[in-house]
PDB file of the backbone (N, CA, C, O) and the ligand in Angstrom, with CONECT records:
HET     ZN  A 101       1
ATOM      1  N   UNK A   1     -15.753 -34.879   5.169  1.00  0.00           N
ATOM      2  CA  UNK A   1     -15.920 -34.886   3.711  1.00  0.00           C
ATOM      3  C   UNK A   1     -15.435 -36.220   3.143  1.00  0.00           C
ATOM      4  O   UNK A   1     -14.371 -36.825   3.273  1.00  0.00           O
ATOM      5  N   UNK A   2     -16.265 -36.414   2.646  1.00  0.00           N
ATOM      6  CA  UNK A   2     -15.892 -38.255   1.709  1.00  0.00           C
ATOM      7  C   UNK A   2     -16.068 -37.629   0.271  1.00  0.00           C
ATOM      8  O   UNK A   2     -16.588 -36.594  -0.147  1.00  0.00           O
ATOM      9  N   UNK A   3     -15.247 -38.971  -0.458  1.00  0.00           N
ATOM     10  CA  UNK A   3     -15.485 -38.880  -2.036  1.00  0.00           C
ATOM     11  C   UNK A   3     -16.031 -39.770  -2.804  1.00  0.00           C
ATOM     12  O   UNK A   3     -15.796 -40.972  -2.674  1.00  0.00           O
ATOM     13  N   UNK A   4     -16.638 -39.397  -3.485  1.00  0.00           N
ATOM     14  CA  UNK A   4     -17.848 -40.783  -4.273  1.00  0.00           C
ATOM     15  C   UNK A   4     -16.807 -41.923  -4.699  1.00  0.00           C
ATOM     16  O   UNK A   4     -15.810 -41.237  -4.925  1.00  0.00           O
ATOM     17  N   UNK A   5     -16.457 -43.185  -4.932  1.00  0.00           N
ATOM     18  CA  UNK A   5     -15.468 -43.645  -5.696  1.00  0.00           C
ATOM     19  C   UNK A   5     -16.087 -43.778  -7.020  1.00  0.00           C
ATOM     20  O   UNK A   5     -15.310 -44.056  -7.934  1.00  0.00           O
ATOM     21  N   UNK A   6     -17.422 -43.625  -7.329  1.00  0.00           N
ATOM     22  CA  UNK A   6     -17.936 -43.912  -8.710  1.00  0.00           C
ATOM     23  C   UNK A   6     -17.470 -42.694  -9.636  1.00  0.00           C
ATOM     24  O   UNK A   6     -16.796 -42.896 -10.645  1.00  0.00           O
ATOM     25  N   UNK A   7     -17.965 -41.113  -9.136  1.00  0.00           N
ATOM     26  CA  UNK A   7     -17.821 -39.997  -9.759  1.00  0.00           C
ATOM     27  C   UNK A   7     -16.475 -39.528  -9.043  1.00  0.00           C
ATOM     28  O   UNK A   7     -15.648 -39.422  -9.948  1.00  0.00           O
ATOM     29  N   UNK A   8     -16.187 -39.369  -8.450  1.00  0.00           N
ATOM     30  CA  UNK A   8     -15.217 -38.527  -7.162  1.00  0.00           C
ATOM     31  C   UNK A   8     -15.920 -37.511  -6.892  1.00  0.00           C
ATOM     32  O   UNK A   8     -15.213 -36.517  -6.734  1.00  0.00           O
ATOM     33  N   UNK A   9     -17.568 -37.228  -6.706  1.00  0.00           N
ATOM     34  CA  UNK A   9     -17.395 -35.683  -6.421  1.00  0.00           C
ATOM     35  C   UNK A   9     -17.721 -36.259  -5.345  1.00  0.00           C
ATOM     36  O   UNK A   9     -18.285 -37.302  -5.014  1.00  0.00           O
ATOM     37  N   UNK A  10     -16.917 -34.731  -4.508  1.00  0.00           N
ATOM     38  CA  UNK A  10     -17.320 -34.569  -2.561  1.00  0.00           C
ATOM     39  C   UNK A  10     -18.864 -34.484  -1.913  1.00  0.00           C
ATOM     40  O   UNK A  10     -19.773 -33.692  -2.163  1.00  0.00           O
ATOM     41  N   UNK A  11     -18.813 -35.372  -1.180  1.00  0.00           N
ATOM     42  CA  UNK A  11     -20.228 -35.958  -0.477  1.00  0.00           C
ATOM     43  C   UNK A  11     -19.900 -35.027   0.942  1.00  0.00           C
ATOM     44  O   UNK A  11     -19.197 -35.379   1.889  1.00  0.00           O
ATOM     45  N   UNK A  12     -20.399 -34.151   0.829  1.00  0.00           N
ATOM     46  CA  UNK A  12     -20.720 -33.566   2.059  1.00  0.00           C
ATOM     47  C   UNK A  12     -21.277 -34.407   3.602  1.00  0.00           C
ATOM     48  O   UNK A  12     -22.458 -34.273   3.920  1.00  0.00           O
ATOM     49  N   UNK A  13     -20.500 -35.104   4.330  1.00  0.00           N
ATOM     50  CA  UNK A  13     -20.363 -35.930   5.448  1.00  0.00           C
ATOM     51  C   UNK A  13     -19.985 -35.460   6.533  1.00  0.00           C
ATOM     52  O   UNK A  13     -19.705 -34.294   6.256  1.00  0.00           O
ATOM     53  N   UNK A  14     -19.738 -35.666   7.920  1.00  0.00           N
ATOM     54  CA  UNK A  14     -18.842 -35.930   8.858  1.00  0.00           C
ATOM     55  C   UNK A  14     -18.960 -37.445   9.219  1.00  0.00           C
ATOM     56  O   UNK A  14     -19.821 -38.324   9.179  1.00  0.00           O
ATOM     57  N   UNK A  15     -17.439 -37.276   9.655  1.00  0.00           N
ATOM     58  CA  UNK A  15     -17.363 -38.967  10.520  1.00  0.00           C
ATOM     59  C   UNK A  15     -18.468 -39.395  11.811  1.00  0.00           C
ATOM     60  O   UNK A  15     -19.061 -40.400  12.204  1.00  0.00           O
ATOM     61  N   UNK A  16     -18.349 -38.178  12.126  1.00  0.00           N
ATOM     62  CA  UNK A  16     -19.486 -37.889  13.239  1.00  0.00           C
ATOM     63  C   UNK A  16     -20.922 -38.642  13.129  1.00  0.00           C
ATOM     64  O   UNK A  16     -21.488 -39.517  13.784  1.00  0.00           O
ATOM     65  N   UNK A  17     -21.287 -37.726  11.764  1.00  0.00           N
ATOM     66  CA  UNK A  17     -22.732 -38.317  11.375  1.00  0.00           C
ATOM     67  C   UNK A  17     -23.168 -39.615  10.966  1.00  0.00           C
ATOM     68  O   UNK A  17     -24.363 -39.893  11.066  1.00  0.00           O
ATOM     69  N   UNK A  18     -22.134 -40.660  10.400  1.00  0.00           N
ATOM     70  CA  UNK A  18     -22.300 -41.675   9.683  1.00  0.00           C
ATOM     71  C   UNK A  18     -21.650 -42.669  10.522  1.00  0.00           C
ATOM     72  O   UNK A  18     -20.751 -42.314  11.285  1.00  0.00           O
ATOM     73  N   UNK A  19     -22.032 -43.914  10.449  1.00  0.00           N
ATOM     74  CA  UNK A  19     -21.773 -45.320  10.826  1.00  0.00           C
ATOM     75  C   UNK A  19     -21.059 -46.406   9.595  1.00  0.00           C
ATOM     76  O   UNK A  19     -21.496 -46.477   8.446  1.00  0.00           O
ATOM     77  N   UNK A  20     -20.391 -46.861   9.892  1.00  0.00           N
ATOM     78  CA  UNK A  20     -20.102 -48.056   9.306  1.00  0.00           C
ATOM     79  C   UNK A  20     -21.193 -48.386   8.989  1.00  0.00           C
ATOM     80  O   UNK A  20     -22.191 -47.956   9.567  1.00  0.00           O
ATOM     81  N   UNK A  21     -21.242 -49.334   7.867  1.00  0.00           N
ATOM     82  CA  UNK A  21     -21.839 -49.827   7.074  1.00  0.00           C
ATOM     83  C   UNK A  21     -23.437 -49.297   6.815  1.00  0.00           C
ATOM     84  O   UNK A  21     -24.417 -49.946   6.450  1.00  0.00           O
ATOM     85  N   UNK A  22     -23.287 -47.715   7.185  1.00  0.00           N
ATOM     86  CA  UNK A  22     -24.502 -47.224   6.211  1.00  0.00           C
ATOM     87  C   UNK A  22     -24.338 -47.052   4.758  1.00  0.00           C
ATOM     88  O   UNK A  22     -23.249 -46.928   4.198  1.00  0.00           O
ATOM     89  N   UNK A  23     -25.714 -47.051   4.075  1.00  0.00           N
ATOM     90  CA  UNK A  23     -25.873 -46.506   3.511  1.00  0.00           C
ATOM     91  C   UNK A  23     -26.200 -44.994   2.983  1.00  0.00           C
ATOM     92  O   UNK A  23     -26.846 -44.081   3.496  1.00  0.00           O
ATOM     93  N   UNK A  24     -25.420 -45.113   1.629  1.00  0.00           N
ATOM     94  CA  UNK A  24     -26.417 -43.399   0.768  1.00  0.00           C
ATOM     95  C   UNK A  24     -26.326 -43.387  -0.588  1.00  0.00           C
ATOM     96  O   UNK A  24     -25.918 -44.361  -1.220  1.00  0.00           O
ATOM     97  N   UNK A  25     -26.625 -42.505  -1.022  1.00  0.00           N
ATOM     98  CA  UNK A  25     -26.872 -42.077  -2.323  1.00  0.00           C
ATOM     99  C   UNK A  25     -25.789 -41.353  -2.685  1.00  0.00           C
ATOM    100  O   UNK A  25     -25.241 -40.675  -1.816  1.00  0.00           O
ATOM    101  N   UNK A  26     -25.365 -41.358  -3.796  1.00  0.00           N
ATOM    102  CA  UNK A  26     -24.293 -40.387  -4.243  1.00  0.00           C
ATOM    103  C   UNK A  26     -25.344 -39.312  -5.322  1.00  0.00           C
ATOM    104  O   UNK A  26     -25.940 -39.541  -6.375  1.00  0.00           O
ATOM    105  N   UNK A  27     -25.184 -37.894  -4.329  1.00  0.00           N
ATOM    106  CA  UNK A  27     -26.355 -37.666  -5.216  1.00  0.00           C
ATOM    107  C   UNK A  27     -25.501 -36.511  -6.412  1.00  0.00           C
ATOM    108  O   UNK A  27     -26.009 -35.490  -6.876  1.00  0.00           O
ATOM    109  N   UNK A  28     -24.371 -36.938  -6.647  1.00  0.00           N
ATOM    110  CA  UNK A  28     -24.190 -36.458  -8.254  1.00  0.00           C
ATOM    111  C   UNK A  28     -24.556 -37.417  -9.281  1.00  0.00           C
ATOM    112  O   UNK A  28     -25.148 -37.080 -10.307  1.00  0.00           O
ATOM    113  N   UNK A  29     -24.181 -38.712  -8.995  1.00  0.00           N
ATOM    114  CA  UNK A  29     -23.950 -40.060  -9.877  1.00  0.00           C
ATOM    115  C   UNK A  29     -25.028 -41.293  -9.586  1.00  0.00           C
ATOM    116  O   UNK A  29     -25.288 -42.256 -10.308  1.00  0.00           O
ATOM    117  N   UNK A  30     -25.607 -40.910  -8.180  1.00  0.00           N
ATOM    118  CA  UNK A  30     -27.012 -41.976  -8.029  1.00  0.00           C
ATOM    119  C   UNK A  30     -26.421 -43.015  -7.744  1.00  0.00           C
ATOM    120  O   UNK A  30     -27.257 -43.915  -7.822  1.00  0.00           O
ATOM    121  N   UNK A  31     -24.929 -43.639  -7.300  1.00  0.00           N
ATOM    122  CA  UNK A  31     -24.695 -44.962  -7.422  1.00  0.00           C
ATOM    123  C   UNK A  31     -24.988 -44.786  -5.902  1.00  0.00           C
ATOM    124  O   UNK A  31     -24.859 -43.823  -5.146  1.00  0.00           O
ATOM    125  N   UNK A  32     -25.472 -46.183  -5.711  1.00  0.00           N
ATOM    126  CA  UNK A  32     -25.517 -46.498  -4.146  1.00  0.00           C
ATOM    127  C   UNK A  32     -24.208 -46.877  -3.489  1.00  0.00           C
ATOM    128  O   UNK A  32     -23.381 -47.637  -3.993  1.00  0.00           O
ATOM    129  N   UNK A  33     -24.091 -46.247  -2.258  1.00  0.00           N
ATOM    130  CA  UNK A  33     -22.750 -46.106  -1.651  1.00  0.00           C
ATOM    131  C   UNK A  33     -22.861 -46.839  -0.233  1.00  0.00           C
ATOM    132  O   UNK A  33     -23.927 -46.896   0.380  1.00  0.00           O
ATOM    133  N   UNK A  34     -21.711 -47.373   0.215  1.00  0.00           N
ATOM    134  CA  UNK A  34     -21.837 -47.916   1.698  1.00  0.00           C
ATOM    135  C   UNK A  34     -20.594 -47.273   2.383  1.00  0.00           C
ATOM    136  O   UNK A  34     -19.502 -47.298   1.815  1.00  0.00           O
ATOM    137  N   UNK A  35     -20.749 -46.752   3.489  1.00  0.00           N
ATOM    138  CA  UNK A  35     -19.846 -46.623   4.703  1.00  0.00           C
ATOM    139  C   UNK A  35     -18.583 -47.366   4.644  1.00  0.00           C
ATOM    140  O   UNK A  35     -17.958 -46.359   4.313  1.00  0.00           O
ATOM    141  N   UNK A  36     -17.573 -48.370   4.687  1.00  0.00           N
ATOM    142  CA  UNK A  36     -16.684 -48.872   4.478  1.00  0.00           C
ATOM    143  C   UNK A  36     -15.634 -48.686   5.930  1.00  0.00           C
ATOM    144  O   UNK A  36     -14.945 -49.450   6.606  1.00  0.00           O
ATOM    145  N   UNK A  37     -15.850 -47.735   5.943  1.00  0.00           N
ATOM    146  CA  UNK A  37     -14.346 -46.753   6.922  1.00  0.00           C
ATOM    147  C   UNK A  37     -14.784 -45.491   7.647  1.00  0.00           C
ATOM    148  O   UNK A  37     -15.300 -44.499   7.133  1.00  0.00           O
ATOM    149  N   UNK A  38     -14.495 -45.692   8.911  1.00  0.00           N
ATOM    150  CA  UNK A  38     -15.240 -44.327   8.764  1.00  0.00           C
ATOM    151  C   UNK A  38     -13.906 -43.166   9.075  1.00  0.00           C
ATOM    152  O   UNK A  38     -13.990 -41.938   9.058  1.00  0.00           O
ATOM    153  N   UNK A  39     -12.674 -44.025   9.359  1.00  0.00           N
ATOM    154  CA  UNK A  39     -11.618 -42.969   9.706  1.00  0.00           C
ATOM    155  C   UNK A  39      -9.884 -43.480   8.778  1.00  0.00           C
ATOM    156  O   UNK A  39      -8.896 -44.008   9.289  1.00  0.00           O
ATOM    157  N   UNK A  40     -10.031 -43.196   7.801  1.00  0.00           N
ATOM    158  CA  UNK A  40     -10.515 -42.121   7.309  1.00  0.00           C
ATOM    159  C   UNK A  40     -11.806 -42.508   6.364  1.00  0.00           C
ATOM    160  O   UNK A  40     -12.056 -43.572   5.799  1.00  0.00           O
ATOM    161  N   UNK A  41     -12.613 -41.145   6.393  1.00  0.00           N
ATOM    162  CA  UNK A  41     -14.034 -41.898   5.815  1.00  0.00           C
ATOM    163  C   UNK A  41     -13.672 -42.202   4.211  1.00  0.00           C
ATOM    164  O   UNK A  41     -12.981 -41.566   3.415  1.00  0.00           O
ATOM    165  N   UNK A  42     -14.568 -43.671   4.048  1.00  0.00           N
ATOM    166  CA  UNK A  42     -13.791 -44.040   3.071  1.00  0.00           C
ATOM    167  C   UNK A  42     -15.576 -44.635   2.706  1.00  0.00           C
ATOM    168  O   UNK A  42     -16.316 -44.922   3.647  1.00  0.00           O
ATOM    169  N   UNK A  43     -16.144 -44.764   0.955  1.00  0.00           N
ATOM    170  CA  UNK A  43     -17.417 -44.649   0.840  1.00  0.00           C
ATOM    171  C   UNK A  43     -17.200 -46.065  -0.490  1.00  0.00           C
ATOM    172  O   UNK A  43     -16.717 -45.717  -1.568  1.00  0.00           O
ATOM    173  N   UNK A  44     -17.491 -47.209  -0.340  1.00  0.00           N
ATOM    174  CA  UNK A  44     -17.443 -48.123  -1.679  1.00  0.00           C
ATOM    175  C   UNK A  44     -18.815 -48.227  -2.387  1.00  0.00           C
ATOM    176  O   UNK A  44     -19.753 -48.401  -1.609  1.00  0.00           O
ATOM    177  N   UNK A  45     -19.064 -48.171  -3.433  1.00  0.00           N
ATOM    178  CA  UNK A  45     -19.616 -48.615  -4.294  1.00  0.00           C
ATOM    179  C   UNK A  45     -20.316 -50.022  -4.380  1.00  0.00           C
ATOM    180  O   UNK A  45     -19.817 -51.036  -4.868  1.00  0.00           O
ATOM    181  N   UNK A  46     -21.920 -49.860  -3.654  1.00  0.00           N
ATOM    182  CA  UNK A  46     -22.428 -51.494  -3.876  1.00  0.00           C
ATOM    183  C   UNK A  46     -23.687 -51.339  -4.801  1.00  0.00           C
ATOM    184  O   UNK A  46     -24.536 -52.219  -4.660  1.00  0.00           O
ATOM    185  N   UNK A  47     -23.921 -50.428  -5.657  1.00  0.00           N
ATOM    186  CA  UNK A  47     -24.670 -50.847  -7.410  1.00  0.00           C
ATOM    187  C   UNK A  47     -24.390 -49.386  -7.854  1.00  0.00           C
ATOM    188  O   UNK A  47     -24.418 -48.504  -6.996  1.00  0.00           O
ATOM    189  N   UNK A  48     -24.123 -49.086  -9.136  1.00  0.00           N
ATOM    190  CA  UNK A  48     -24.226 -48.266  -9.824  1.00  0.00           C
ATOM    191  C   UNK A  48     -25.286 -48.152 -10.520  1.00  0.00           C
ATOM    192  O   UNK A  48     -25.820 -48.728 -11.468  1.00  0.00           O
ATOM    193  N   UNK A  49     -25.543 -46.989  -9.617  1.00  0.00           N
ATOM    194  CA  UNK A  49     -27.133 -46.447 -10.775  1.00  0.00           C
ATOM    195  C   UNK A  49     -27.279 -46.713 -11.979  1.00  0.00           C
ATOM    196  O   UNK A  49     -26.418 -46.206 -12.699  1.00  0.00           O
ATOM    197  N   UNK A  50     -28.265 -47.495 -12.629  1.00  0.00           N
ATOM    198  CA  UNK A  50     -28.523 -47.413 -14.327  1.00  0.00           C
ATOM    199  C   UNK A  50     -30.015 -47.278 -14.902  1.00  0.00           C
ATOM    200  O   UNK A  50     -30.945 -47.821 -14.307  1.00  0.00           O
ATOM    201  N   UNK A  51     -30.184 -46.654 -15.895  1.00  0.00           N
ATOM    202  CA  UNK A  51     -31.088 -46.458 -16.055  1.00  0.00           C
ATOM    203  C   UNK A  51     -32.230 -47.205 -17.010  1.00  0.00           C
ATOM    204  O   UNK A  51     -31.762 -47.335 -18.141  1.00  0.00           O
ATOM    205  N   UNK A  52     -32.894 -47.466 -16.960  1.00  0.00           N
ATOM    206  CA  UNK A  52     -34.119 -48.172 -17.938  1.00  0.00           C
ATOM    207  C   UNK A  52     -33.845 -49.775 -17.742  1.00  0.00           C
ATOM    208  O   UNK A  52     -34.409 -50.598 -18.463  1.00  0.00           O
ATOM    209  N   UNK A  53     -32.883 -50.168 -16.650  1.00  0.00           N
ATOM    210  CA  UNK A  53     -32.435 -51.365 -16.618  1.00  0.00           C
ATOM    211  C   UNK A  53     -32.785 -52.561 -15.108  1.00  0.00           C
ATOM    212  O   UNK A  53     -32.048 -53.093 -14.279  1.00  0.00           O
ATOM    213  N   UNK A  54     -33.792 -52.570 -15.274  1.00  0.00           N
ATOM    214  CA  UNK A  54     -34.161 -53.279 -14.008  1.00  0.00           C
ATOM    215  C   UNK A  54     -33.851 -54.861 -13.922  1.00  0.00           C
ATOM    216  O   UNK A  54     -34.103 -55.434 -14.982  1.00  0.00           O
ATOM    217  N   UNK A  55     -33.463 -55.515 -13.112  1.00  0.00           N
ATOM    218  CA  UNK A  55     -33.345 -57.057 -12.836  1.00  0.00           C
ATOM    219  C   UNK A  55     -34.167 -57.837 -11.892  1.00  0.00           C
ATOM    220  O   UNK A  55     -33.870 -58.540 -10.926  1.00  0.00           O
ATOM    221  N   UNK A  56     -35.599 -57.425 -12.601  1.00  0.00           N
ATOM    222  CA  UNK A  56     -36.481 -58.163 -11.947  1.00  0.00           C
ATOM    223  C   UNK A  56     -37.649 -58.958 -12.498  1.00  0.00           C
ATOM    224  O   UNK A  56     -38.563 -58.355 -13.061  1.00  0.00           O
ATOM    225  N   UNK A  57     -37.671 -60.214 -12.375  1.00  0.00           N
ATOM    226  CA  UNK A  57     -38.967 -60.548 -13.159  1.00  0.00           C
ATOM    227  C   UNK A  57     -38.205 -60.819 -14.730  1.00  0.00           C
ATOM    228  O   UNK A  57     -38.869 -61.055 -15.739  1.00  0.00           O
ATOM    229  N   UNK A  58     -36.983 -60.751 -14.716  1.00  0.00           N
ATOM    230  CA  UNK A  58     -36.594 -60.825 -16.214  1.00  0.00           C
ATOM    231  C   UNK A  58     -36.080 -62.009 -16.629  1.00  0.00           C
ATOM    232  O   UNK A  58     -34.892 -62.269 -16.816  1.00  0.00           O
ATOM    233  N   UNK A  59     -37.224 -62.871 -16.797  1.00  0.00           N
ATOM    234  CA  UNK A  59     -36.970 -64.312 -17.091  1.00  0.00           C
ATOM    235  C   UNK A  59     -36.559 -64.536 -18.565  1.00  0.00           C
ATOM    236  O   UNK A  59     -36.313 -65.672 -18.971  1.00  0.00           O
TER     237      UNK A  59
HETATM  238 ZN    ZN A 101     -21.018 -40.373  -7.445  1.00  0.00          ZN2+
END
């Protein structure tokens, strides 16, 4: 069991299943999450979901 650091809610995991430096979804909060640690599993924050806000093409 890991914890989102964006929301804190519990991400249903094992250490087992996941690798360092994967990725996922935090699917209460949508922020994209990376692997970090896996003992103890530990999950950082590399973009926080936002909405209507894209950075592309935005010259
Ligand atoms: Zn979250």
């Amino acid at each position: 069991m890991a914890y989102c650091p964006e929301c804190e809610a519990s991400i249903d995991m094992e250490a087992d299943d996941v690798e360092e430096g994967q990725r996922l979804d935090c699917p209460e909060c949508g922020a994209e999450l990376e692997v970090v640690n896996i003992n103890p599993l530990e999950l950082e924050v590399i973009s926080v979901a936002e909405e209507d806000e894209e950075e592309k093409d935005n010259w």
